[in-house]
N, C-alpha and C positions, 0 to 999 in steps of 0.2 A: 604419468604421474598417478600414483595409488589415488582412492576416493577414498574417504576418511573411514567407512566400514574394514576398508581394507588396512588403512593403516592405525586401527584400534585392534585390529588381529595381529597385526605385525609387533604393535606396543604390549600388547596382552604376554605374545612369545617372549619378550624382554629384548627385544632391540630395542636400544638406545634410539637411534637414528631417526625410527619412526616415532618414536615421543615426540622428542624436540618437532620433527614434522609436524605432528600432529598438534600440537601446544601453537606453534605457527600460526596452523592454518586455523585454528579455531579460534583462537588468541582475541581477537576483533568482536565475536558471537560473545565470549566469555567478559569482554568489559561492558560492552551494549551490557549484558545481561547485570554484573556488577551495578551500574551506573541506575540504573532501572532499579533496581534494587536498593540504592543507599537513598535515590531522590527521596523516598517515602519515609525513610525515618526523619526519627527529629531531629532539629538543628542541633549543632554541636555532635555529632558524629564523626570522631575524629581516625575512623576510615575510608580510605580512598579507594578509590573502583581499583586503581592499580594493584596496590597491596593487598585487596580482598581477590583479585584473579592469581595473583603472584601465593594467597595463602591458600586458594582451590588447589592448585599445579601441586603443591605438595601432599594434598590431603589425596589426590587424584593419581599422580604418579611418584609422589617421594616417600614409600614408607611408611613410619609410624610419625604421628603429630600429635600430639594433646590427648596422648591415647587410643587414638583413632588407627586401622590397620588400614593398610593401602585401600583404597577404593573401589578397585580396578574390575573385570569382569564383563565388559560393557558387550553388548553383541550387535547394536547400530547405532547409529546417530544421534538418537532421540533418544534410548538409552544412559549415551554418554553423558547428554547435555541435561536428563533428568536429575544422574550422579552428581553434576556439578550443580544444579541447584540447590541438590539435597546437602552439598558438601557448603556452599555458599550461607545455608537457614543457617546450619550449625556454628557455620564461625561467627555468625551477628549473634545468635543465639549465648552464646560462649562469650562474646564481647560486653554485650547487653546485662549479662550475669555479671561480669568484673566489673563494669560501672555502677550495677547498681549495690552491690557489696561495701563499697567504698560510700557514695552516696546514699545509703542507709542503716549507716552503722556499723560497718564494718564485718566482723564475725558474727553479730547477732541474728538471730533467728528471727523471723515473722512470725506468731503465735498465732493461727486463727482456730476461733472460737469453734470445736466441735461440742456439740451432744452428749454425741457417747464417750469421749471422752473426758470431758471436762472435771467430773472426780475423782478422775487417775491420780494414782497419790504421787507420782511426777509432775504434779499440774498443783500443786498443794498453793504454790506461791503464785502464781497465776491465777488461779480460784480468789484469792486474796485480791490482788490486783483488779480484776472485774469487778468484784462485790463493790465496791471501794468505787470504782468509776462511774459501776450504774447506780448508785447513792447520789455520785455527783449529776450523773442526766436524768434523775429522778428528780430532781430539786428544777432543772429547767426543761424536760420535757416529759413528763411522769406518763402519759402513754406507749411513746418510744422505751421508755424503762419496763411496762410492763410487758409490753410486745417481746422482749429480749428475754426475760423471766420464764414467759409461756413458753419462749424457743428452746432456753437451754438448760431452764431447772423446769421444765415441762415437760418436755419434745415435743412442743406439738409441732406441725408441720403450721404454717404461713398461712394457709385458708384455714385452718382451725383453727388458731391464732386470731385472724381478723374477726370471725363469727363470735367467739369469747369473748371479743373487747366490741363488738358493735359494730364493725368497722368494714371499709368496702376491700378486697383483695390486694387491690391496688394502693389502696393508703396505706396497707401492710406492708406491701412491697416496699414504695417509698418508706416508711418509717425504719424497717427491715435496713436499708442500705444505709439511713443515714447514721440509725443508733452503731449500728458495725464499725464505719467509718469513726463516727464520734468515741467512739470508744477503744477502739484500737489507737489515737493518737494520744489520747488519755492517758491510756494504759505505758505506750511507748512514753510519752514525756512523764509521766512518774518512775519508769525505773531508769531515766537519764539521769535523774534528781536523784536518784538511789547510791548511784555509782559513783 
């Protein structure tokens, strides 16, 4: 009986025979691996170790899938089995994406707030949308508001930022995360109101 080096050469050459062998004899390594792998996501994951090895096999030896060209090329063991996990991130990866599509709106876009771009004249109506937010977390947290100010109709970086407002790095950081956060839901629940 080949040893799997020898029959990822033989699968490589396009015998059949030795795939399905090879799919076999790994089969057991690839759902361990699978299972291992879904433990850690979050609840309500509604792939199974089965169906995520059954969607490697094809990413690994069926072809084209999801755009993806055959896999194949492997020259040992550990090779192979690096393939199939890189082919495994992709399909969670991939899955992860269509949930979260659905579960946040569907075809919208997530806006985050850059610098240099933010007076792009593509950004005109989003420029709007900010102004308009940070009005509203000025009115309940007017440091957080100015800290945002400094960041994006400033640029200053974070520790210039904190030193400008008196402040330690770290309560920049913190404020930094919260105004982002608080403002990006803002922002999202006003153009839900829009629509």
């Amino acid at each position: 009986m080949p040893d799997i080096t020898q029959l990822i050469n033989l699968a490589e050459s396009g015998d059949d025979t030795a795939v399905r062998e090879l799919f076999d004899r790994v089969y057991a390594d690839l759902k361990r691996m699978a299972a291992s792998r879904l433990a850690s996501e979050k609840s309500g994951q509604t792939l199974q170790p089965t169906a995520l090895v059954h969607e490697v096999y094809l990413r690994l030896f069926g072809g084209t899938r999801s755009g993806d060209a055959r896999e194949g090329a492997w020259d040992s063991r550990g090779h192979f089995f690096a393939a199939a996990a890189e082919a495994m991130r992709r399909i969670l990866v991939e899955a992860a994406r269509s949930r979260g599509r659905l579960k946040r709106g569907g075809d919208r876009n997530r806006v985050f707030l850059d610098p240099d771009s933010i007076a792009a004249p593509d950004l005109a109506d989003e420029l709007l949308a900010l102004n308009e937010a940070l009005e509203a977390l000025a009115a309940i947290d007017p440091q957080s508001a100015k800290l945002v100010s400094l960041r994006f109709f400033g640029g200053l970086t974070i520790k210039e930022a904190a030193t400008a407002l008196g402040i330690a790095p770290r309560t920049a950081d913190a404020c930094w995360a919260y105004a982002r956060a608080w403002l990006l839901a803002r922002m999202q629940n006003s153009s839900r109101c829009d629509d």
